[in-house]
Backbone and ligand atoms as CSV (ligand in chain L), in Angstrom:
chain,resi,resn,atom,element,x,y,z
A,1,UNK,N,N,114.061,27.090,105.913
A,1,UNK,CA,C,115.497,27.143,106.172
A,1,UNK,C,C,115.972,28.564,106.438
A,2,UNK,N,N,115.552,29.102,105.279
A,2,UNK,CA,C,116.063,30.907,105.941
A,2,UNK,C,C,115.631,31.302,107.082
A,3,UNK,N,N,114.428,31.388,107.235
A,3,UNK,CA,C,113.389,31.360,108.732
A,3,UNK,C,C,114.758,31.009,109.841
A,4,UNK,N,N,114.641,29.953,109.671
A,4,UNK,CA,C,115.963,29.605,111.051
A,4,UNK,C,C,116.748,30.340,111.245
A,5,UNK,N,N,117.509,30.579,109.898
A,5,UNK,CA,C,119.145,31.309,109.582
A,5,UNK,C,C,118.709,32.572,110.491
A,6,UNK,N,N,117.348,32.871,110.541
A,6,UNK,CA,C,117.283,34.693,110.001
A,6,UNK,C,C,117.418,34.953,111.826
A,7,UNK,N,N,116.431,33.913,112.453
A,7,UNK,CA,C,116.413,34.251,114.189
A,7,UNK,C,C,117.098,34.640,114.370
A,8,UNK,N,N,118.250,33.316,115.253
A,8,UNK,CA,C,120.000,33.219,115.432
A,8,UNK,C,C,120.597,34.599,115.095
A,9,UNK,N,N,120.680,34.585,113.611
A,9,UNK,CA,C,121.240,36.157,113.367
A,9,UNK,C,C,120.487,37.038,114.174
A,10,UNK,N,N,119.502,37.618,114.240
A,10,UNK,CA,C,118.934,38.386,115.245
A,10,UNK,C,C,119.172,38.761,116.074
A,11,UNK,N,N,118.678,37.732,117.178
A,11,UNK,CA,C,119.324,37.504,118.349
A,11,UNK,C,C,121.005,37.830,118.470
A,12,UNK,N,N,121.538,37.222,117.718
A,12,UNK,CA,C,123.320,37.673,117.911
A,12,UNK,C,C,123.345,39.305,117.474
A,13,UNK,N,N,122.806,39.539,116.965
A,13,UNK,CA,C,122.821,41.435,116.562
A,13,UNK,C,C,122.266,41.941,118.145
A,14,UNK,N,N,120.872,41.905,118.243
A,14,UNK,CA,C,120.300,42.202,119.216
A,14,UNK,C,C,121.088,42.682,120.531
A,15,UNK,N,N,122.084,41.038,120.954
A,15,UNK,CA,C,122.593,40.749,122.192
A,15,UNK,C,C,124.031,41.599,121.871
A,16,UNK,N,N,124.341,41.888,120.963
A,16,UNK,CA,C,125.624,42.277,120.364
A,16,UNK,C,C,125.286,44.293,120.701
A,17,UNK,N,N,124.111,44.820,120.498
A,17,UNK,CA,C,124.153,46.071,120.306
A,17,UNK,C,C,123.937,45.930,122.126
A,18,UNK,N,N,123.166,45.097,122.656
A,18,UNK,CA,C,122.423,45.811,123.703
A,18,UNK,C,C,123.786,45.522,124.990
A,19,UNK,N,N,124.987,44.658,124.410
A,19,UNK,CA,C,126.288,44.497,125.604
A,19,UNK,C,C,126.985,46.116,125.268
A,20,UNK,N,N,127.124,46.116,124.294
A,20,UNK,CA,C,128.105,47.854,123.579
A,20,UNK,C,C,127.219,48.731,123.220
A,21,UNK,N,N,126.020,48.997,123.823
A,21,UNK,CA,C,124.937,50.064,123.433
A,21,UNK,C,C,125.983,51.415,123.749
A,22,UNK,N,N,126.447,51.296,124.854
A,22,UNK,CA,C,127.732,52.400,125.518
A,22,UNK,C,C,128.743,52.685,124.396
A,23,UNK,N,N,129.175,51.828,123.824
A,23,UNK,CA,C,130.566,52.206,122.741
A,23,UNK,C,C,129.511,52.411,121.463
A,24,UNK,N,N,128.638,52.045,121.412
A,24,UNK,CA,C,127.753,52.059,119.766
A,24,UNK,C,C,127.262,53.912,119.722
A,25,UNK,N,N,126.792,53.808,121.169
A,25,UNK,CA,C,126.121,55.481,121.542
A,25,UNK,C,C,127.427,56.682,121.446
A,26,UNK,N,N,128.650,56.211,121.888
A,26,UNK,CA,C,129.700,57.365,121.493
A,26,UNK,C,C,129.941,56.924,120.319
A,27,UNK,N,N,130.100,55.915,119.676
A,27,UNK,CA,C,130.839,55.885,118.036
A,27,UNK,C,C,129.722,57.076,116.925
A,28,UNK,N,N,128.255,56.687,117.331
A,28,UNK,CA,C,127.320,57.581,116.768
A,28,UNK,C,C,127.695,59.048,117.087
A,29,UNK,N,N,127.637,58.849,117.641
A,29,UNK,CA,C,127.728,60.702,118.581
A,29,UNK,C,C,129.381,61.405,117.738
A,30,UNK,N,N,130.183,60.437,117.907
A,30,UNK,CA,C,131.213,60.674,117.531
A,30,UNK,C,C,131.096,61.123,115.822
A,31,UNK,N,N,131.151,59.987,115.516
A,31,UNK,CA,C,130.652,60.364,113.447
A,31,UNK,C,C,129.858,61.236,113.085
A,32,UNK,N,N,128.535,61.653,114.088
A,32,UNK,CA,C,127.982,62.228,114.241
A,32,UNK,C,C,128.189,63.903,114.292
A,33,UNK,N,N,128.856,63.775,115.670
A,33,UNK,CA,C,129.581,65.137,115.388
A,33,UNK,C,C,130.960,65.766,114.372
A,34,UNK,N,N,131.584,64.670,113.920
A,34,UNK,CA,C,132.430,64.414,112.320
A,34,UNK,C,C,131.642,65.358,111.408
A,35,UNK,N,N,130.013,64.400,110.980
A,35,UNK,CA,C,129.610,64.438,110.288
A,35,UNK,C,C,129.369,66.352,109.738
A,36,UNK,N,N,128.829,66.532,111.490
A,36,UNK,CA,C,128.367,67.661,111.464
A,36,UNK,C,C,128.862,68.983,110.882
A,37,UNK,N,N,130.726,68.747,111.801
A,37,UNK,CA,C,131.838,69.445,111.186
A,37,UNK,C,C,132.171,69.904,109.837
A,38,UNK,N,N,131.727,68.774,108.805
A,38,UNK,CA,C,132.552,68.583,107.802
A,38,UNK,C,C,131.151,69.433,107.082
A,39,UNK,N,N,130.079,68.864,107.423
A,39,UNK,CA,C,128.622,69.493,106.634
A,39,UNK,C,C,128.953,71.230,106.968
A,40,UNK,N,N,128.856,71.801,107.877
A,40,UNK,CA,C,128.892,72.925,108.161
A,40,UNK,C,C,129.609,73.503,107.313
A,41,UNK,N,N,131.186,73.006,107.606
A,41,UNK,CA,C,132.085,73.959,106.393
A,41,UNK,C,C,132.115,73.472,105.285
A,42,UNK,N,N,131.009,72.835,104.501
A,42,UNK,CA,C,130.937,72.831,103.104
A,42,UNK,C,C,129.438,73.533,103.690
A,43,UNK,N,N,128.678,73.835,104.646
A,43,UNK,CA,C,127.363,74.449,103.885
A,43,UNK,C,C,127.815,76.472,104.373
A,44,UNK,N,N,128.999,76.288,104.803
A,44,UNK,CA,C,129.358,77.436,105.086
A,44,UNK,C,C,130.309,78.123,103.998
A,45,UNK,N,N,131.288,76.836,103.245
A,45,UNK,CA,C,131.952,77.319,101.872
A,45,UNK,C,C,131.036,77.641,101.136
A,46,UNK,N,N,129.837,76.607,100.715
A,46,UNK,CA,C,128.953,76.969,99.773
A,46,UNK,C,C,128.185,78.545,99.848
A,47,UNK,N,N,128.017,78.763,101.209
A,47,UNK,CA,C,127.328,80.356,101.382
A,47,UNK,C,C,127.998,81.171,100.990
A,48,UNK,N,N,129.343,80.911,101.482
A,48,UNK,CA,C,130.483,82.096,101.253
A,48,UNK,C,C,130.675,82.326,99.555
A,49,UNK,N,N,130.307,80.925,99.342
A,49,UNK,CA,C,130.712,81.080,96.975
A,49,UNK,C,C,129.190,81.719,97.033
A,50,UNK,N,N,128.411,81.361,97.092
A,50,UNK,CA,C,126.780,82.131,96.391
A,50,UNK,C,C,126.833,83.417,96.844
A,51,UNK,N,N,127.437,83.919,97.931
A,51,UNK,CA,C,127.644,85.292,98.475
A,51,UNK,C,C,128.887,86.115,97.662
A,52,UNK,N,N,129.778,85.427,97.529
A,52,UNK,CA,C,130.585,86.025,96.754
A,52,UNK,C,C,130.550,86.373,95.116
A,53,UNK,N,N,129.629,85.206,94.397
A,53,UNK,CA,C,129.271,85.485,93.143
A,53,UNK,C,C,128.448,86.378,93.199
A,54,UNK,N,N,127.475,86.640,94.013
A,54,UNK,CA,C,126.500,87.574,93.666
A,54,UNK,C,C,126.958,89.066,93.895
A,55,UNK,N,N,127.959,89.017,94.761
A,55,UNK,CA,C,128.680,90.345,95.218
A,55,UNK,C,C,128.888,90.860,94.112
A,56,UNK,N,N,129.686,89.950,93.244
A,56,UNK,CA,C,130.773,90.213,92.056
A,56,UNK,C,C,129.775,90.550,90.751
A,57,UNK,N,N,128.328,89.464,90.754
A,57,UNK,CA,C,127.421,89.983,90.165
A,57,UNK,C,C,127.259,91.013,89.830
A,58,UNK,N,N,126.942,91.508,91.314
A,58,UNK,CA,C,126.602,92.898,91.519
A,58,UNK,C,C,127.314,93.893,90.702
A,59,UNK,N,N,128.730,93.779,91.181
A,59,UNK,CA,C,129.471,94.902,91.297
A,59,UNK,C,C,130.047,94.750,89.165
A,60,UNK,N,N,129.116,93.702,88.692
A,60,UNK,CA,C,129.810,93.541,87.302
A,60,UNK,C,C,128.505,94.681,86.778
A,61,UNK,N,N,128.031,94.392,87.298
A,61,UNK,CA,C,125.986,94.526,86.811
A,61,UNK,C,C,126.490,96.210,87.354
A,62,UNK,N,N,126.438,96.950,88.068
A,62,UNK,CA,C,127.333,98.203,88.400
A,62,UNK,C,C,127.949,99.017,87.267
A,63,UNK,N,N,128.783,98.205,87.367
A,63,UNK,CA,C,129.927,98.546,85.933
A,63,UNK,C,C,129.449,98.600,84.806
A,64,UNK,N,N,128.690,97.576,84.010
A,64,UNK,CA,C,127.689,98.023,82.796
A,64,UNK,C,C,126.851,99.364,82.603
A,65,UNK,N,N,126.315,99.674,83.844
A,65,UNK,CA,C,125.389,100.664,84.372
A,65,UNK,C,C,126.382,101.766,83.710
A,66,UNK,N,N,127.677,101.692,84.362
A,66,UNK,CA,C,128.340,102.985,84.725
A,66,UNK,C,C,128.952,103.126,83.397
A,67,UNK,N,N,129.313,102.034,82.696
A,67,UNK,CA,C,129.810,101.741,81.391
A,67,UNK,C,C,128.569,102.967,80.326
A,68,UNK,N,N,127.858,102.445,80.240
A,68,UNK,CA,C,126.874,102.901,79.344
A,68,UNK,C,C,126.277,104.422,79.506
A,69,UNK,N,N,126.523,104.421,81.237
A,69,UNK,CA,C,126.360,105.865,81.342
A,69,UNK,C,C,127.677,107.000,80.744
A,70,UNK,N,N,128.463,105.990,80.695
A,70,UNK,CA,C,129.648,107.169,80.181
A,70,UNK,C,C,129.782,106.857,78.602
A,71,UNK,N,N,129.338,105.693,77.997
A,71,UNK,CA,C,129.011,105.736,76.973
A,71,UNK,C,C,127.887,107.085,76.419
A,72,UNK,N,N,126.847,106.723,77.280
A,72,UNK,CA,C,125.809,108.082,76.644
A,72,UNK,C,C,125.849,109.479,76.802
A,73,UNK,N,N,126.968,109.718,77.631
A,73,UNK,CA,C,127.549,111.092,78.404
A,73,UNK,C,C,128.679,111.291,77.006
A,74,UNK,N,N,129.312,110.551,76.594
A,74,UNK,CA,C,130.234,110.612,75.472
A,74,UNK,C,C,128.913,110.758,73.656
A,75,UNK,N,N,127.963,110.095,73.992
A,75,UNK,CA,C,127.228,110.051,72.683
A,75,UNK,C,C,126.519,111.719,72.672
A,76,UNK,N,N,125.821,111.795,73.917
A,76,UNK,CA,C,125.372,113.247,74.333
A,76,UNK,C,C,126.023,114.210,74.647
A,77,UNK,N,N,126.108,115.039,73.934
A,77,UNK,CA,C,127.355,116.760,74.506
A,77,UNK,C,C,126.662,117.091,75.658
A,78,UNK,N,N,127.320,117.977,76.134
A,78,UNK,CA,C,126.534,118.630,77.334
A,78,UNK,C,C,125.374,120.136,76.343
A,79,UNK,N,N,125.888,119.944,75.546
A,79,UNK,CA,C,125.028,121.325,74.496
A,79,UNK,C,C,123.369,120.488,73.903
A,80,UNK,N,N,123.856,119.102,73.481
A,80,UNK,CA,C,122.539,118.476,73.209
A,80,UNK,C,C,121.682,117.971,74.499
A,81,UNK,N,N,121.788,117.942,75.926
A,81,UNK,CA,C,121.500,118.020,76.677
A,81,UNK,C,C,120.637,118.760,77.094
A,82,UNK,N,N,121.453,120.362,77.279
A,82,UNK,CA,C,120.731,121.553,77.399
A,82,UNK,C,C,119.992,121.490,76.404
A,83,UNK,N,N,120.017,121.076,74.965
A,83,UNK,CA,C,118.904,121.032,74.324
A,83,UNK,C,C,117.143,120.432,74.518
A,84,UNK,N,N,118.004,119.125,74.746
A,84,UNK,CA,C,116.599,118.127,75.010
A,84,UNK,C,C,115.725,118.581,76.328
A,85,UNK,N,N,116.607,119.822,77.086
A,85,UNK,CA,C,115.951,119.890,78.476
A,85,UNK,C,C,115.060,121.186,78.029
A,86,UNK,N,N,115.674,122.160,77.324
A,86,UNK,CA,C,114.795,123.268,77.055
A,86,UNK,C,C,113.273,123.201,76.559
A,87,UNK,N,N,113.535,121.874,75.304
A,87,UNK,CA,C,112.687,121.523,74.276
A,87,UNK,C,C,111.917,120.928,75.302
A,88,UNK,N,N,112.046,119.865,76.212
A,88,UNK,CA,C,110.924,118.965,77.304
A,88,UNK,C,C,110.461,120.317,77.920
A,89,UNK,N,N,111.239,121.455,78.372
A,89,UNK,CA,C,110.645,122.728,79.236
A,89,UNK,C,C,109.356,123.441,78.888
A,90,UNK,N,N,109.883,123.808,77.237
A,90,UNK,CA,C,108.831,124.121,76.709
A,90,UNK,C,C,108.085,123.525,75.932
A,91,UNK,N,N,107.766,122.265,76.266
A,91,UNK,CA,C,106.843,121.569,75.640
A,91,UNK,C,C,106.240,121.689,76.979
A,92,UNK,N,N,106.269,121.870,78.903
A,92,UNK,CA,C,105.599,121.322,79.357
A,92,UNK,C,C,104.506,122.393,79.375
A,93,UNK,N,N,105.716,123.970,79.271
A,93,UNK,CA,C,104.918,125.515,79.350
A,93,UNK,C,C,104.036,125.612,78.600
A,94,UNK,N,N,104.052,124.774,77.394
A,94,UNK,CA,C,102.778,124.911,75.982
A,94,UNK,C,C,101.626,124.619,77.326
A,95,UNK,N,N,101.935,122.503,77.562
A,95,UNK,CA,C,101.022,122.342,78.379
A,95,UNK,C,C,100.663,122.627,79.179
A,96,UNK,N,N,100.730,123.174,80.409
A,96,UNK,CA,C,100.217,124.399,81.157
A,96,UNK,C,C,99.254,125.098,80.215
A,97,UNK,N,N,100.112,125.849,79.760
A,97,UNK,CA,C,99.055,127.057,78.837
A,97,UNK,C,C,97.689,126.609,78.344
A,98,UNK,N,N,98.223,125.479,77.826
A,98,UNK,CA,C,96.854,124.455,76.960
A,98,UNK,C,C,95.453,124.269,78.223
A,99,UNK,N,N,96.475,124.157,78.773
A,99,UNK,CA,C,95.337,123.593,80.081
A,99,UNK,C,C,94.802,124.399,80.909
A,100,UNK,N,N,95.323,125.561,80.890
A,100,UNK,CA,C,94.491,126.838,81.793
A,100,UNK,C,C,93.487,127.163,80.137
A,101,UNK,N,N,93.516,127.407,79.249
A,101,UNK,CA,C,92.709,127.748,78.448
A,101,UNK,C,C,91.860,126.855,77.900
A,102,UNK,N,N,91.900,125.671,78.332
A,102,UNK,CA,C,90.986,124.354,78.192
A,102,UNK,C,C,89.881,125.177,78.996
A,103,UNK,N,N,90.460,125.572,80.099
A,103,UNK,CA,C,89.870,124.861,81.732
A,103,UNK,C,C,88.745,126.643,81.369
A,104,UNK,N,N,89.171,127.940,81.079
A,104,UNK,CA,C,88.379,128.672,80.616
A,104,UNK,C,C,87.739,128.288,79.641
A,105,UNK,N,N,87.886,127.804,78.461
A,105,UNK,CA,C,86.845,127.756,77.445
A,105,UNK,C,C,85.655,126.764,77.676
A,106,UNK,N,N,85.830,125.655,78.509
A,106,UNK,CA,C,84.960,124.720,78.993
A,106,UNK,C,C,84.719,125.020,80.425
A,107,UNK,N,N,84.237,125.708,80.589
A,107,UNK,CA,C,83.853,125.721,82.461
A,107,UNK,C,C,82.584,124.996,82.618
A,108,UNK,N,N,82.580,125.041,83.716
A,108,UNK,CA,C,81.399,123.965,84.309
A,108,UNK,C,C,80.235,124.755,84.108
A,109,UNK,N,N,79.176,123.439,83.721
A,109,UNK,CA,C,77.934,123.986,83.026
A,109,UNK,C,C,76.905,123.105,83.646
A,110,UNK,N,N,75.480,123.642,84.081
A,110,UNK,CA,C,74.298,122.868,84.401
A,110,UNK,C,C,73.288,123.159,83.548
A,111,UNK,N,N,73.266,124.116,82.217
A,111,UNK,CA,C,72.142,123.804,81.701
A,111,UNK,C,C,72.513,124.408,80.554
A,112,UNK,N,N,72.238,124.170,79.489
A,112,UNK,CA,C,72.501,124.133,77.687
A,112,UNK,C,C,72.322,125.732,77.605
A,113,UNK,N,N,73.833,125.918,77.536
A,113,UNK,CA,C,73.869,127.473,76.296
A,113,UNK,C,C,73.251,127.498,75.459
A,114,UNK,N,N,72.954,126.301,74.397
A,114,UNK,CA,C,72.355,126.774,73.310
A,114,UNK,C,C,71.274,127.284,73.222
A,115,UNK,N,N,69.992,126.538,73.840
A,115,UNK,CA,C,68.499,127.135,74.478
A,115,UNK,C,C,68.304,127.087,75.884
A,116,UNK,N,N,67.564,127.573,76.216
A,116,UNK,CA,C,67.414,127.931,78.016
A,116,UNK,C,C,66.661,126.879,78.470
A,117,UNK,N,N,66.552,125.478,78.062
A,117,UNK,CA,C,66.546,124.481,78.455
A,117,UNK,C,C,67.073,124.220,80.172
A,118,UNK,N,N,66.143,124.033,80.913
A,118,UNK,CA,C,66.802,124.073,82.411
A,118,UNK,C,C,66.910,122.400,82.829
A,119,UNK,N,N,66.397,121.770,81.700
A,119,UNK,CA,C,66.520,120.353,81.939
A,119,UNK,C,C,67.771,119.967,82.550
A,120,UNK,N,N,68.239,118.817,83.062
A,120,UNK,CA,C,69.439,118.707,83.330
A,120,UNK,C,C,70.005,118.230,81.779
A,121,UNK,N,N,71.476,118.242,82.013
A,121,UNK,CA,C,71.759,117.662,80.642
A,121,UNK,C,C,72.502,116.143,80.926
A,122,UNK,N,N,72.480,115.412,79.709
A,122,UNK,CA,C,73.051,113.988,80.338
A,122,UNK,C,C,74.026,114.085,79.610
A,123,UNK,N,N,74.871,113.061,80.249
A,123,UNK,CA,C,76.370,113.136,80.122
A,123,UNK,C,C,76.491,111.769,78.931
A,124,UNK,N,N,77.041,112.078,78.329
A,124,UNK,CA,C,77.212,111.075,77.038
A,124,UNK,C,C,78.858,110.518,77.048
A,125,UNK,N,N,78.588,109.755,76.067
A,125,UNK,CA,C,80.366,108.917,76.069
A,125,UNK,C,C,81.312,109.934,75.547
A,126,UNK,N,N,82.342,109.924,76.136
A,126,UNK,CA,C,83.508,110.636,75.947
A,126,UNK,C,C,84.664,109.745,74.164
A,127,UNK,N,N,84.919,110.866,73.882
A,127,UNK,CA,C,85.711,110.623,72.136
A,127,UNK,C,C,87.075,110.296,73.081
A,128,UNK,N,N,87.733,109.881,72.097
A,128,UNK,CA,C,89.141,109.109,72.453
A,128,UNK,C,C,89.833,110.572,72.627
A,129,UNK,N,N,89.818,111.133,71.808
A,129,UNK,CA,C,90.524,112.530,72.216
A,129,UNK,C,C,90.396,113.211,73.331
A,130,UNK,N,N,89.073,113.390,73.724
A,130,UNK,CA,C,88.587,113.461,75.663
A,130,UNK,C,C,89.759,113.102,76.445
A,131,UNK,N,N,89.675,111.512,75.956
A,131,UNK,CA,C,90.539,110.785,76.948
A,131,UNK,C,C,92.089,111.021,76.942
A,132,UNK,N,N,92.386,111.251,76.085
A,132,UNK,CA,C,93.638,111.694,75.608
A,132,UNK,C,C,94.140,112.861,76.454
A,133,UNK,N,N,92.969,113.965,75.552
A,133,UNK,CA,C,93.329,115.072,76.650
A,133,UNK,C,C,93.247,115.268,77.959
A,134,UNK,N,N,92.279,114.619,78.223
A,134,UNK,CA,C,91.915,113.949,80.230
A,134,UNK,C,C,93.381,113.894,80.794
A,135,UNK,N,N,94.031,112.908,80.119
A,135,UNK,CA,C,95.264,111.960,80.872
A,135,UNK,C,C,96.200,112.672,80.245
A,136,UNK,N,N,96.728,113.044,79.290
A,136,UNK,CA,C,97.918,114.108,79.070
A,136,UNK,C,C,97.149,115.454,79.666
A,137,UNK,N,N,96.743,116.205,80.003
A,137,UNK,CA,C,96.844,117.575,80.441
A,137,UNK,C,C,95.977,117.125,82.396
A,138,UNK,N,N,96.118,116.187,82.487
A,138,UNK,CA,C,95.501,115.641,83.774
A,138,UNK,C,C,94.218,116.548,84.174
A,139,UNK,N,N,93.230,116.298,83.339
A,139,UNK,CA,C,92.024,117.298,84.001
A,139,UNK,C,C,90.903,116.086,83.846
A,140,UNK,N,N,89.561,116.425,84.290
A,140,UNK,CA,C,88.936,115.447,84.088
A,140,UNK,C,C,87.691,115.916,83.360
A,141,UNK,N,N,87.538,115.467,82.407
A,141,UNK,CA,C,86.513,116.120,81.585
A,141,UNK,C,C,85.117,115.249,81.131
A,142,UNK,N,N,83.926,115.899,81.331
A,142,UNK,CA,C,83.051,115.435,81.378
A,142,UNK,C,C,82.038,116.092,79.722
A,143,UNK,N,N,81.194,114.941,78.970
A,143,UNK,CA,C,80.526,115.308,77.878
A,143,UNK,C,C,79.311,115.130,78.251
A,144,UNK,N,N,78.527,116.177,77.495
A,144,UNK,CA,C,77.077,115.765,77.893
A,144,UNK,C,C,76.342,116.742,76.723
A,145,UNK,N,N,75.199,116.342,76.718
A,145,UNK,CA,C,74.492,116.515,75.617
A,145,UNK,C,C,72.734,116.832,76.083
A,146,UNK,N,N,72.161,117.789,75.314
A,146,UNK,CA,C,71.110,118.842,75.579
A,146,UNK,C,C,69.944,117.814,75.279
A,147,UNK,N,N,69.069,117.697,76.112
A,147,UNK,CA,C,67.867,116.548,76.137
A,147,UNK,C,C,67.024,117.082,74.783
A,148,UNK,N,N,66.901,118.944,74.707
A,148,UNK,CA,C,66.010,119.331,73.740
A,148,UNK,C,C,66.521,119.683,72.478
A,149,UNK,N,N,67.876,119.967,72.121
A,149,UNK,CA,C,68.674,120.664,70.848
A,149,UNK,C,C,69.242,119.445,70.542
A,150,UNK,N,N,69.934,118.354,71.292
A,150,UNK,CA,C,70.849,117.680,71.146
A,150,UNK,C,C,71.985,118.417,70.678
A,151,UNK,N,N,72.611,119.347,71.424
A,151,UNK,CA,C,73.855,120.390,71.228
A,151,UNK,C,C,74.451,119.219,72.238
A,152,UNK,N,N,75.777,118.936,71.515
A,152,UNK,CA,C,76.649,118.478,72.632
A,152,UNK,C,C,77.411,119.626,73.508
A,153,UNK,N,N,77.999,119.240,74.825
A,153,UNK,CA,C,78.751,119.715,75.678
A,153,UNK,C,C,79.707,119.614,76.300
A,154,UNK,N,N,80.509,120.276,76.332
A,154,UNK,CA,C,81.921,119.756,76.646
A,154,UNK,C,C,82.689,120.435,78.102
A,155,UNK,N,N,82.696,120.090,78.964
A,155,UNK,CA,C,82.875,120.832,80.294
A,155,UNK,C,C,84.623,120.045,81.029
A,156,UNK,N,N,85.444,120.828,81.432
A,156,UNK,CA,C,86.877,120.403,81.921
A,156,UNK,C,C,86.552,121.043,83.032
A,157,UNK,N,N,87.021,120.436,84.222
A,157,UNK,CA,C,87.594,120.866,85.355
A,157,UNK,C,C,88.719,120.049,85.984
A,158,UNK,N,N,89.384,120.646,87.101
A,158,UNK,CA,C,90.797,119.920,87.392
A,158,UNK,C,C,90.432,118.798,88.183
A,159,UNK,N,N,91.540,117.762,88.425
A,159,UNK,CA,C,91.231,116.922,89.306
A,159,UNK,C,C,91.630,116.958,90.741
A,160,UNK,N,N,90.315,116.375,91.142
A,160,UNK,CA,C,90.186,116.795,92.962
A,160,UNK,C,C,91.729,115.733,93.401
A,161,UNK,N,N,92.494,116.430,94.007
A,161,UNK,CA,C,93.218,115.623,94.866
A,161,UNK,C,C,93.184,115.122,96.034
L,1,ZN,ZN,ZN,69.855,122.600,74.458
């Protein structure tokens, strides 16, 4: 029974689109371009709000910045300033100093001060302090140790740039 119902209907749709395919093709086109209108300026309001919050974001995210900087400009005198800059100054002049007199007391070595050993000497693991001093005074320092005394050795030179 449905079977039957369902043809008939068919057919009457069918014969129905394919007489007004002409008025069906502008009504589409028409809603269509409605549709389009109305999408645009909501996907064009919507850009304009995500553009505008983030502006405002911005310009809030700004203001904290500038907030806190005049907060710490008010916590810091300009006298404790000049302080902290002298004290970083001459902490860097120590380092310098440290490090030209590293760089003399360890110069580069190919064969054991201690005995006239002409062996080569091998280079052994470096102490955490090595490394320390390596990377704070930026030099690169190499340990090594006497095949015949077992005198260790300690040699700095700068790093190749
Ligand atoms: Zn030696």
């Amino acid at each position: 029974m449905k079977r039957k119902r369902k043809k008939p209907n068919n057919k009457i749709d069918t014969s129905f689109i394919q007489e007004n395919s002409f008025e069906i093709t502008v009504l589409v086109m028409f809603l269509l371009g409605v549709f389009l209108l109305v999408e645009n300026i909501e996907i064009s309001a919507t850009l304009f709000k995500i553009i505008k919050d983030s502006i405002f974001f911005f310009a809030d995210f700004i203001k904290v910045i500038r907030d806190s900087i005049y907060y710490l400009l008010d916590w810091f005198e300009l006298s404790d300033l000049v302080g902290v800059v002298l004290i970083f100054f001459a902490l860097y002049l120590i380092l310098i100093r440290t490090r030209i007199r590293l760089l003399a007391k360890y110069p580069k070595v190919y064969e054991c001060p201690n005995c006239d050993n002409t062996n080569k000497l091998k280079r052994v693991q470096k102490k955490l302090k090595h490394r320390i001093i390596q990377f704070v005074l930026r030099l690169r320092i190499y340990y090594y140790q006497c095949d015949n005394c077992f005198n260790k050795q300690l040699t700095m030179v700068t790093k190749k740039r």
